[in-house]
ZADREN-815250 format. One record per atom (N, C-alpha, C, O): residue in one letter; z, x, y. Coordinates in steps of 0.1 Angstrom, whole numbers, plus 5000, padded with zeros to 4 digits. Example, Ala and Ser with C-alpha at 12.3 -4.5 7.8 and 13.67 -1.06 7.14 Angstrom:
2
A507851324943A507851234955A507851324967A508551424967S507151284978S507151374989S507951295000S508051345011
//
This chain:
431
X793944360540X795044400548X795944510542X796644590547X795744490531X796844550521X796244720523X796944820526X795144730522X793944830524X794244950536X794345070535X794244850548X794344890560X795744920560X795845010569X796944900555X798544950561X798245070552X798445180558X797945090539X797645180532X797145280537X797645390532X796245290546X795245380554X796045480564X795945600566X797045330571X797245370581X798845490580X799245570588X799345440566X800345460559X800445640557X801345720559X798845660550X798345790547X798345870563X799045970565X797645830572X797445900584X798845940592X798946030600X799745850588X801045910595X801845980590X802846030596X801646020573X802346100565X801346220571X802046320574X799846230574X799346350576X799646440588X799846560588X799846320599X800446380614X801446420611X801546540613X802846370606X804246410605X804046540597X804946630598X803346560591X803046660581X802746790590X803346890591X801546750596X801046880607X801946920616X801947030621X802746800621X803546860630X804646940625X804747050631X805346910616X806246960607X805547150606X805947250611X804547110598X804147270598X804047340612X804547450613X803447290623X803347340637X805047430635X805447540633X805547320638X806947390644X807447450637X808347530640X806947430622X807647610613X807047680621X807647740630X805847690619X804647840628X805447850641X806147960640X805747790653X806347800663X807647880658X807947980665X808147850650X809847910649X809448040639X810148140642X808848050633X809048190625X807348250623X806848270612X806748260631X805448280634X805848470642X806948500646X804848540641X805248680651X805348650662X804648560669X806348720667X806248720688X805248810689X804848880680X804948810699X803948870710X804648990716X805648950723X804449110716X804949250722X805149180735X804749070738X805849260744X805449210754X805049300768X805149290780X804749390756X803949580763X802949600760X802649560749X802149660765X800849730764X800849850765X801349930773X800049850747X799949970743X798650040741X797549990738X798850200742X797350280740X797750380728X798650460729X796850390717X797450510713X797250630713X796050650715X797850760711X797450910714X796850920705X796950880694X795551030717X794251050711X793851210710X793951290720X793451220699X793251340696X791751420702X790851350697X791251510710X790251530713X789951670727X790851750731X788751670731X788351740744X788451720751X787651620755X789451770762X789951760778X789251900787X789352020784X788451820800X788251940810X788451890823X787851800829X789251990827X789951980841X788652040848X788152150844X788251950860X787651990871X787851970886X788851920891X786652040896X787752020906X786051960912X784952010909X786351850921X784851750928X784851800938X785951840944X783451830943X783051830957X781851790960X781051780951X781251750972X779951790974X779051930983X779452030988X777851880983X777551980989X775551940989X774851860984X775352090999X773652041003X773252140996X773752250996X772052110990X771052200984X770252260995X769952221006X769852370990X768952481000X768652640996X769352710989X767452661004X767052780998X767952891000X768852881009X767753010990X768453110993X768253191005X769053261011X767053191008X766653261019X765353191025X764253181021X766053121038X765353051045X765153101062X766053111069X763753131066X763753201078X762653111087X761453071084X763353101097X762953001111X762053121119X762453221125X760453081117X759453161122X758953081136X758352971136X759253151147X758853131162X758453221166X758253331160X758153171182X756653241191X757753341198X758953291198X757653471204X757653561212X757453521226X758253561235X756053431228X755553431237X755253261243X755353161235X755053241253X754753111259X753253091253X752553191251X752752941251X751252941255X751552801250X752652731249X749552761245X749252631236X749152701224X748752811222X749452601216X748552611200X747252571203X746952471209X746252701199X745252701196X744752671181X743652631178X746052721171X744852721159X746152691150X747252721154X746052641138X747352601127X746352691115X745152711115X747352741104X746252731096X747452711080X747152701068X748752701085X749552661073X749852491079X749752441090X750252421067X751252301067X752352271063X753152361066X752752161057X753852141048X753052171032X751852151028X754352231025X754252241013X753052371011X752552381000X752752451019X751852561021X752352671014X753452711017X751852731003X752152870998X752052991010X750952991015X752453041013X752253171023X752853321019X753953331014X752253421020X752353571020X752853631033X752453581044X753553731031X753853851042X753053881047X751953921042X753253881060X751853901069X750753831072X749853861079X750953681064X749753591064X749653471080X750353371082X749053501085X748253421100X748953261096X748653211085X749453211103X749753061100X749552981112X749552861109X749353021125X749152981137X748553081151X748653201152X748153031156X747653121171X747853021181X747552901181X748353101191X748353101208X746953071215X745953131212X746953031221X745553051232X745653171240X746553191248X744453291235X744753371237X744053441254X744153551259X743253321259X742353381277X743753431281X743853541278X744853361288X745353431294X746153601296X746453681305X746053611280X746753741273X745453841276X745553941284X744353801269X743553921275X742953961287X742254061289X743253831297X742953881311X744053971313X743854041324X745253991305X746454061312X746254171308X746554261315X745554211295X745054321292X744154411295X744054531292X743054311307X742054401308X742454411323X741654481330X743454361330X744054401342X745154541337X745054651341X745854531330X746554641327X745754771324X745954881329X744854741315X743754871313X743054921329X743255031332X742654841334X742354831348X743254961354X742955071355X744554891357X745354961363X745755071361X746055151370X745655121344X745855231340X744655361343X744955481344X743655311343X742255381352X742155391357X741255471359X742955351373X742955381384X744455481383X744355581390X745055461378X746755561379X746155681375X746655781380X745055701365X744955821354X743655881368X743356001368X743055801378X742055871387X743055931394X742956051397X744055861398X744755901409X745756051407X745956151414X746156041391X746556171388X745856261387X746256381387X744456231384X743056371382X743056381402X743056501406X743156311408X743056351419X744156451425X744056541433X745256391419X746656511424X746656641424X747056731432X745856621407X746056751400X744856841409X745156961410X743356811416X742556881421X743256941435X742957051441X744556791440X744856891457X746056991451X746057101456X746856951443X747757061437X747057211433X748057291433X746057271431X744857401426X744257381443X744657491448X743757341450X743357371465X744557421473X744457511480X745657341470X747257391476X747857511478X748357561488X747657551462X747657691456X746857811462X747357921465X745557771464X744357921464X744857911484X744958021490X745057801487X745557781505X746257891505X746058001510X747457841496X748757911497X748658091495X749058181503X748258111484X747858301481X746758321488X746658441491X745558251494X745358311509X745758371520X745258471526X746858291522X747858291537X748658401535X748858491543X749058401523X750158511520X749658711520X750258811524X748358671514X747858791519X747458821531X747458941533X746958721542X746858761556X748358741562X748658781574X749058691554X750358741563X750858871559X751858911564X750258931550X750759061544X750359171556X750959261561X748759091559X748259221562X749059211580X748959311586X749459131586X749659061596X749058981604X749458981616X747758901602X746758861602X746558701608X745558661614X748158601604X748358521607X750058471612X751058531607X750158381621X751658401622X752258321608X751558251600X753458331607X754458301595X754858161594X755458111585X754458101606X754157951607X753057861602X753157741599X751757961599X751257931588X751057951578X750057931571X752058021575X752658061559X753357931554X752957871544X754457901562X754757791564X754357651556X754957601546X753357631563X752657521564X752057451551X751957341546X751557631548X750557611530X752157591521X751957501513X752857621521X754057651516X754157471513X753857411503X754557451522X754957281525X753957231516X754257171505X752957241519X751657101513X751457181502X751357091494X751357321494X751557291480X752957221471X752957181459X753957211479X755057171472X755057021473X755456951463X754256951489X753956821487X752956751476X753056641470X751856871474X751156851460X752056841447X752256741440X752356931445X753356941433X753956781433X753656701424X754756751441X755256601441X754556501438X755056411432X753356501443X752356381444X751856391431X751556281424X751656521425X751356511409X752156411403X751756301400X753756481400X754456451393X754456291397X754456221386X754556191408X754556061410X753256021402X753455931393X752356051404X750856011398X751056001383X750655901377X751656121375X752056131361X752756001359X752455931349X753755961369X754855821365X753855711363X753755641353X753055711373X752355581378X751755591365X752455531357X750655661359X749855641349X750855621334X750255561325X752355661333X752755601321X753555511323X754555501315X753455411338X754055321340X752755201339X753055091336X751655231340X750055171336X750155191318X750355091310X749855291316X750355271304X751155201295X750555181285X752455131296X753355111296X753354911295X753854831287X752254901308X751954821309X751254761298X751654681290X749854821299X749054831287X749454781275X749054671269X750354861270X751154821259X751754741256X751754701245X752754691268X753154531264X752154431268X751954331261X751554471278X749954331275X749754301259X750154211251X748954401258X749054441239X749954381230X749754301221X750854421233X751854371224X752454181228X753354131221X751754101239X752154021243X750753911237X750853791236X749454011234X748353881226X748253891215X747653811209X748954031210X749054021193X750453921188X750653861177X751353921201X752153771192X751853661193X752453561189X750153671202X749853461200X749453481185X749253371180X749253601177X749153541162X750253531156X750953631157X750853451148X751853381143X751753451127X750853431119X752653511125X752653571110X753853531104X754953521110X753453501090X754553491081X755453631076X755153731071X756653581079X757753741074X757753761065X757953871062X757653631054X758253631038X756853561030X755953491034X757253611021X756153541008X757353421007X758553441006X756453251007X757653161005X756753011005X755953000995X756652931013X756352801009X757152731021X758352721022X755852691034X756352591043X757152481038X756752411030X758352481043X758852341043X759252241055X759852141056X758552331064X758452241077X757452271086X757152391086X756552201094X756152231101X756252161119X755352081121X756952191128X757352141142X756452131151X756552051160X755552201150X754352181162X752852131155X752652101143X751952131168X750752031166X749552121173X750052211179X748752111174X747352221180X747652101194X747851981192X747652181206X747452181217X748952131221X749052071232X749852141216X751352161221X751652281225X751052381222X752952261233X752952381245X754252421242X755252341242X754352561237X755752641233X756452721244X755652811249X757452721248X758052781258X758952871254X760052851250X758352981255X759453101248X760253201264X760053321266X761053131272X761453131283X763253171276X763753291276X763553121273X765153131268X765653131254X766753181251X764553061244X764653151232X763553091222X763152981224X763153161212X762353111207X762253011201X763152981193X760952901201X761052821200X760452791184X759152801183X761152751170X760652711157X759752631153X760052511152X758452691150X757052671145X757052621131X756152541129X757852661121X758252691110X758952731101X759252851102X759352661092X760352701081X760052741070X759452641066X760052811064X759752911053X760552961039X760953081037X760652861031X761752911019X761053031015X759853041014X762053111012X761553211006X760853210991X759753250988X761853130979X761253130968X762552990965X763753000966X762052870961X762752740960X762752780943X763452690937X762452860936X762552870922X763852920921X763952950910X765252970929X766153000933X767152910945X767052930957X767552860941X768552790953X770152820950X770952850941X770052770963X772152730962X772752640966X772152570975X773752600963X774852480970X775752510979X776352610976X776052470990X777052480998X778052371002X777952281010X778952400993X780252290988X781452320996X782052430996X782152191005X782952191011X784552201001X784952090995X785152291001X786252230991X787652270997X788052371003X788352150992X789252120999X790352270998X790252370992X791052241006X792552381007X793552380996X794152480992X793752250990X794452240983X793552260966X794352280957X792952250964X791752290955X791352430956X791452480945X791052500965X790452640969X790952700955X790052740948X791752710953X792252820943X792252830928X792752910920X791452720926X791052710916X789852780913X789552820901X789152790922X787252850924X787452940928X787952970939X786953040916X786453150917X785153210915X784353140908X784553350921X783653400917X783053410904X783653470895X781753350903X781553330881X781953200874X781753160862X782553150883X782853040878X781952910872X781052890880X781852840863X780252700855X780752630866X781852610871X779552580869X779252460881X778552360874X777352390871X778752280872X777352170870X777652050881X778652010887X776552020881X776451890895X775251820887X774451860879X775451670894X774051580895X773751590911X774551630920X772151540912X771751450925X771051340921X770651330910X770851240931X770751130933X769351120927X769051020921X768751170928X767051220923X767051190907X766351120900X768051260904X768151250886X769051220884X769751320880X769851090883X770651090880X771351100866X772551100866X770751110858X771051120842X770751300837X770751340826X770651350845X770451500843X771751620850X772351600861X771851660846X772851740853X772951880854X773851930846X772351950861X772052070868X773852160864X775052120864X773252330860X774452420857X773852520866X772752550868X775252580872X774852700882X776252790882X777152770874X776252850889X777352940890X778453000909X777953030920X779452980907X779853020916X779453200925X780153300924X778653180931X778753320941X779753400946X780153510944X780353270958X780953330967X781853210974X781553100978X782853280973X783753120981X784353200997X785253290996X783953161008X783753231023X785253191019X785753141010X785753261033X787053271035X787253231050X788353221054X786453201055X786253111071X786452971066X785852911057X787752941077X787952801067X787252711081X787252741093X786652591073X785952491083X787452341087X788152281079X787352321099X788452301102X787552141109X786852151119X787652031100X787251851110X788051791107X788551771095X788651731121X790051621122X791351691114X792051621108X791651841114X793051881107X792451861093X793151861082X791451851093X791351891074X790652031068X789452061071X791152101063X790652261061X790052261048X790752221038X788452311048X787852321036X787452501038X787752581047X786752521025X786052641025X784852631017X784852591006X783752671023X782352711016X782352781003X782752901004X782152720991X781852790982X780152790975X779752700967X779552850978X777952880974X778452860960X779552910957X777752800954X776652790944X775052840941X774152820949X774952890930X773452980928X773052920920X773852900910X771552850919X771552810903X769652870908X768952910917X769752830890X768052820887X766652740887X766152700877X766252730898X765452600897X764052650896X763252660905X763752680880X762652730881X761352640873X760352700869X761752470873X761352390872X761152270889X760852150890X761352350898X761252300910X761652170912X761152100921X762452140904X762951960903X763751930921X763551850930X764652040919X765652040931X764852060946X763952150945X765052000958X764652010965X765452030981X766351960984X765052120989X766352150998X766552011007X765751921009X768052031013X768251931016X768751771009X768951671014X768551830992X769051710985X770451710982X770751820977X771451650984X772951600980X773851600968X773951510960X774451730966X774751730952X775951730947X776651810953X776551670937X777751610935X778551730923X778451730911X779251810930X779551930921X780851910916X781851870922X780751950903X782451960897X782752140890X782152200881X783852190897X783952290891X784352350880X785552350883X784252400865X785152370860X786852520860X787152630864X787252430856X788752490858X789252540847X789352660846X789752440838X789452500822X789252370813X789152250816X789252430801X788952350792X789252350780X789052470776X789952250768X790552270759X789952160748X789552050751X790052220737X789352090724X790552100715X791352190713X790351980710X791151950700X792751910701X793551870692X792951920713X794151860716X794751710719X793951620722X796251680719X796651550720X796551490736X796751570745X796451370740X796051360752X796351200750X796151120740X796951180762X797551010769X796951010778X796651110785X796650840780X796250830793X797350830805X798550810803X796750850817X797550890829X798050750834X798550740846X798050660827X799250530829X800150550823X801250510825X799950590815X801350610803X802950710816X804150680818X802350780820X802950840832X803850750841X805050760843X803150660847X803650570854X804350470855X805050410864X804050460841X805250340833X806450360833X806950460827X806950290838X808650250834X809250120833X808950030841X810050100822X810850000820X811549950831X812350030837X811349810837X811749750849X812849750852X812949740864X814549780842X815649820846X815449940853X815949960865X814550030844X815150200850X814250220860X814450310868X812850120863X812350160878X813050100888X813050160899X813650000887X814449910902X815850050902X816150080914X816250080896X817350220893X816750380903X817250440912X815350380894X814750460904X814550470913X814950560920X813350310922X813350330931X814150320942X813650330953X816050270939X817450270946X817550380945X818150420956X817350480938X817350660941X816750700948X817150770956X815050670946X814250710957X814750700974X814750780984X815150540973X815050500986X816550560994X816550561007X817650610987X818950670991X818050770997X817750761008X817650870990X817251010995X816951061002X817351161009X815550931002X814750911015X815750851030X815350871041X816950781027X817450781035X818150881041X817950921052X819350951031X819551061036X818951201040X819551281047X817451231033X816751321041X815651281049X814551321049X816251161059X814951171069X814651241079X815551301086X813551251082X813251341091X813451341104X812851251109X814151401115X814151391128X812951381136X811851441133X813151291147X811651251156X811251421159X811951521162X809751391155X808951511158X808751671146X808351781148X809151611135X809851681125X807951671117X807351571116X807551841113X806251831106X806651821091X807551891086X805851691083X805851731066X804951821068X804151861076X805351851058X804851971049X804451951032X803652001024X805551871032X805451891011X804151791008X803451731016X803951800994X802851720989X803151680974X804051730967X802451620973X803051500960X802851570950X801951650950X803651560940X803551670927X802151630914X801551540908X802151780914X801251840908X800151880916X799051910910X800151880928X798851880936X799252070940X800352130936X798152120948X798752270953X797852350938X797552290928X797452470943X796252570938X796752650931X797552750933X796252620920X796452690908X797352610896X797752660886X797552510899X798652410894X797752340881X798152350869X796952300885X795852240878X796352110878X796652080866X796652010886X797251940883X798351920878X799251980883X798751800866X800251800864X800451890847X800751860835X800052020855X799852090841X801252170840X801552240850X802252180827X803152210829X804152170831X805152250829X804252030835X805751940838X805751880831X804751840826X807251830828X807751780816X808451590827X808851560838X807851510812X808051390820X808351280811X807551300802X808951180809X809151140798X808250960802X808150890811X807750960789X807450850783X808150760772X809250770768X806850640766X808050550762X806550500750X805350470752X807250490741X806950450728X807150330723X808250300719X805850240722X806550120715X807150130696X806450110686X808750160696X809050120683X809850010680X810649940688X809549990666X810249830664X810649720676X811649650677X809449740686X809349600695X810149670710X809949620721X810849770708X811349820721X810549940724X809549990719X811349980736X810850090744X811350210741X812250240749X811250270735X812050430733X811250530739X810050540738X812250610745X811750740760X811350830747X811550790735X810550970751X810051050749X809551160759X808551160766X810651270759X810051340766X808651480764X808751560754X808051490769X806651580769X806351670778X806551650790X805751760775X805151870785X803751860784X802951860773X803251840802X801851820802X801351910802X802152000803X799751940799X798352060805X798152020815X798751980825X796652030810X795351990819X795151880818X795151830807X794851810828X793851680833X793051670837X792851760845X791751550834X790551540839X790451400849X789351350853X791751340853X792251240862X792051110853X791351030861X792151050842X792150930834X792951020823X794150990822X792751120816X793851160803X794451280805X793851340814X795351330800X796351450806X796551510791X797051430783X796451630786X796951680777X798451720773X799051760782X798951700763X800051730760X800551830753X800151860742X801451900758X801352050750X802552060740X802652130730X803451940746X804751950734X805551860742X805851810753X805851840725X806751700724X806851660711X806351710701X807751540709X807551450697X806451340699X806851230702X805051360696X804051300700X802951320690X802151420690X802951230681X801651230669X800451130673X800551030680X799651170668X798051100671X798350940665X798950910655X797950900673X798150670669X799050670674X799350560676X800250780679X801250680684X801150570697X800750610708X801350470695X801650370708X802450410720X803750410721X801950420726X802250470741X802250370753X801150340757X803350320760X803050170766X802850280784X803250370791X802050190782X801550200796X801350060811X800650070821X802049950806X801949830812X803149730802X803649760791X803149610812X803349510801X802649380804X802249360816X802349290795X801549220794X802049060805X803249030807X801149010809X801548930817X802748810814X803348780825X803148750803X803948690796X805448800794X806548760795X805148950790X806249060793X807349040808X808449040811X805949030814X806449050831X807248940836X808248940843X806448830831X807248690837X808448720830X809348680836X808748770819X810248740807X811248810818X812048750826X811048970817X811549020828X811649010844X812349100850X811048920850X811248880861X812148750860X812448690871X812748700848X813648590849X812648450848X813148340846X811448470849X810348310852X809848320841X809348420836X809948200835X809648140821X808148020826X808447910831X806948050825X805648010826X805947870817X805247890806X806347790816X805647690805X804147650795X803647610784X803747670807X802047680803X801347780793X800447760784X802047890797X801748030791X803148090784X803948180788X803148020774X804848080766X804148230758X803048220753X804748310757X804948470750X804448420735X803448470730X805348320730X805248310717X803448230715X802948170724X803048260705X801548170703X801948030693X802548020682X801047950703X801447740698X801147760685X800547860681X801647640677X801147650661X801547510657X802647470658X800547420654X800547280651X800147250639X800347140634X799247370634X798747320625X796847290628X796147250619X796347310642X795447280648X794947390651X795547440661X793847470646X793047610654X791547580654X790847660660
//
């Protein structure tokens, strides 16, 4: 018995003991910040500007019929090398050269009818300086002087119509001709089918415009991009400008090209205004394929070795001076509202071309020292939309930069004290 109070004696000096130490640790143990902090980081920032856009050849030409018929003959496919001038399809050609050997036809009968003109025009003539000498001598009356008169000048006419008729046979001839030499289908460009639309015994109707047989990259070891970019962005991209993009194809690789040409025809869907900026790049590993989807960033500039916060640190404010703020905001907004029917115009700062972002404004932040918040004001650069460079300030690398506060922060300052979740960390003596 004596054993057992003894035991029990020890075990309660040990608990009073642990608790005892608990509640020192509780009372003079560290508090818990109650901000969230990041610190400035020393390093490479590059401002870009996103778009997309479609891959495609530089010179792509839609090869169609001239003429009506069937496909008689294919002799390119998909993925076909082809040459200038090289045969890639034919027409069914019976009905073209029935039209030819009727036009020839016609033309042999126009060219008899002119050798015929020309024999009564020389009979007309010898009529005519017949008559004239028996009318010299007085021999005949002057009525049939007349007469010869009339029918060589009707000859002369009938020439000259017979001349029309034969280079209107002619004429003919020639577009017959010219109408069975386009059931052969020729390539314009040295290049590489990338499409082919018809089939041997399909029927092409070249009635209202011609109808496309095939597509033809010119040389896919060359391509471009055609990138929609926004109005507010435009002015950033210029001619010469580094492009790099990925596509979905590779996605761990990332394609460099260069700016061409940024059109100046602005494309206008639902009130939103872009402009075409081509991209040129080099694809002389044929990886890129037209019509593939490509994720372009342009660059804008670029800077190493500079100080740089993240773009929360911006947003932060101490919960007196934001409820302060946004009672300023909301006055302003009251007194400049807008009248019904009244257009905005403005846009949220740092946005607008050539700006680069929030490059250049001065904006203050807040520093965790000795447990508070101390402001700091700064002038930004360039941003790449997560870190923003800093161009001046009182701002050294590690410094703590609060950008949040921690959930136990927030409850303090909201007046709600969590029981469950106290700021300070438990200490019993038990970990």
């Amino acid at each position: 018995m004596k054993g057992k109070r003894l035991f029990a004696l020890i075990v309660a000096i040990l608990v009073l003991a642990g608790t005892g130490y608990g509640f020192w640790r509780w009372g003079n143990g560290p508090k818990e910040s109650p901000y969230v902090t990041m610190p400035v980081q020393r390093g490479n920032i590059t401002q870009v500007v996103s778009s997309t856009g479609t891959l495609q050849a530089v010179i792509t030409v839609l090869v169609g019929s001239q003429v009506s018929g069937t496909i008689d003959q294919l002799f390119a496919d998909f993925n076909t090398k082809v040459k200038a001038g090289q045969v890639v399809a034919q027409l069914n050609q019976d009905k073209f050269k029935a039209a030819v050997d009727q036009a020839r036809a016609n033309l042999l009968a126009a060219e008899s009818n002119l050798a015929k003109a020309k024999v009564t025009v020389v009979d007309a003539q010898r009529t005519l300086e017949r008559n004239r000498e028996l009318r010299k001598r007085d021999l005949m009356p002057q009525s049939d002087l007349d007469a010869a008169q009339t029918a060589y000048d009707a000859a002369l006419a009938q020439l000259e119509v017979n001349k029309a008729q034969s280079a209107q046979a002619q004429a003919a001839l020639s577009q017959a001709t010219v109408d069975l030499n386009n059931t052969v289908i020729r390539s314009p460009v040295d290049g590489i089918v990338i499409s082919r639309n018809v089939d041997v015994g399909q029927t092409v109707a070249a009635s209202l415009q011609a109808p496309t047989l095939f597509t033809i990259a010119n040389d896919l070891s060359k391509m471009e991009v055609h990138t929609n970019v926004d109005e507010a962005d435009v002015g950033n991209v210029t001619e010469g400008q580094e492009v790099s993009f990925t596509v979905d194809a590779f996605p761990a690789r990332r394609f460099r090209g260069r700016v061409h040409q940024v059109r100046n025809a602005p494309i206008v869907v639902q009130n939103v205004v872009t402009y075409d900026a081509v991209v040129r790049i080099d694809n002389k590993d044929l990886l890129l394929k037209p019509g593939m989807t490509a994720n372009v960033q342009f660059l804008v500039s670029r800077k190493e070795n500079v100080l740089m916060i993240p773009n929360m640190a911006m947003r932060f404010k101490p919960p007196d001076q934001k409820d302060e703020a946004q009672e300023l905001l909301r006055r302003e907004q009251t007194r400049a509202a807008p009248t019904l029917g009244a257009k905005r115009t403005s846009r949220s700062p740092g946005s607008g071309a050539g700006g680069g972002g929030r490059g250049g404004r001065r904006v203050t932040l807040y520093l965790l020292s000795a447990g508070k918040a101390e402001p700091v004001e700064v002038q930004l650069g360039i941003t790449d939309g997560s870190k923003t460079e800093v161009r001046d300030g009182e701002l050294k690398e590690n410094d703590p930069v609060i950008i949040g506060l921690t959930s136990a922060g927030a409850q303090t300052q909201s007046g709600v004290v969590n029981p469950f979740q106290p700021s300070q960390p438990r200490g019993f003596g038990f970990r």
